[in-house]
C-alpha positions as CSV (number, residue, x, y, z in Angstrom):
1,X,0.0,0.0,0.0
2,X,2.9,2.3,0.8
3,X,4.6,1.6,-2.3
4,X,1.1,2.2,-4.3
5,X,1.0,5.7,-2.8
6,X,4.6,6.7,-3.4
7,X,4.4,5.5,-6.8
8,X,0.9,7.7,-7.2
9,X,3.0,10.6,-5.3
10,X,6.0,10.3,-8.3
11,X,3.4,10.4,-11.2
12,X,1.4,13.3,-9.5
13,X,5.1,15.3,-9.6
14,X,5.9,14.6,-12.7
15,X,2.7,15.4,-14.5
16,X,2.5,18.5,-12.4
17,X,6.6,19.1,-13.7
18,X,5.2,18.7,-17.5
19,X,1.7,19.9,-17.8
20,X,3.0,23.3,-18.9
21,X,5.3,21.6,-21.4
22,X,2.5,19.1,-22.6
23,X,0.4,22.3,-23.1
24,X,2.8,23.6,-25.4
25,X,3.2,21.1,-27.4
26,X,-0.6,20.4,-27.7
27,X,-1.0,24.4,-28.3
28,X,1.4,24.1,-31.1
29,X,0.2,21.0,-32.9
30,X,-3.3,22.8,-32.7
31,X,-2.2,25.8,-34.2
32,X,-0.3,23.5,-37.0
33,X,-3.4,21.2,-37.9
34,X,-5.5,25.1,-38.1
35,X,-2.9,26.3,-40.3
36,X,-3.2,23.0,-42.7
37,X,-7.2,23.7,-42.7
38,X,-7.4,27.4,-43.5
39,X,-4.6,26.8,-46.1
40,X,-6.8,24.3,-47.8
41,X,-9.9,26.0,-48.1
């Protein structure tokens, strides 16, 4: 159980860590795919 909740704790950290950078790179593959669109209409 105390291995389950450090393991939870780690994950929590790390997504915490790289939400701004998984943002970023969702942001710019947006922006990328909206680019493709508007170009082909």
């Amino acid at each position: 159980m105390q291995t389950i909740s450090k393991s939870y704790k780690g994950v929590s950290t790390l997504l915490s860590l790289n939400w701004d950078r998984l943002l970023t790179a969702g942001m710019m593959i947006a922006a990328l795919y909206a680019g493709a669109y508007i170009a082909l209409l």
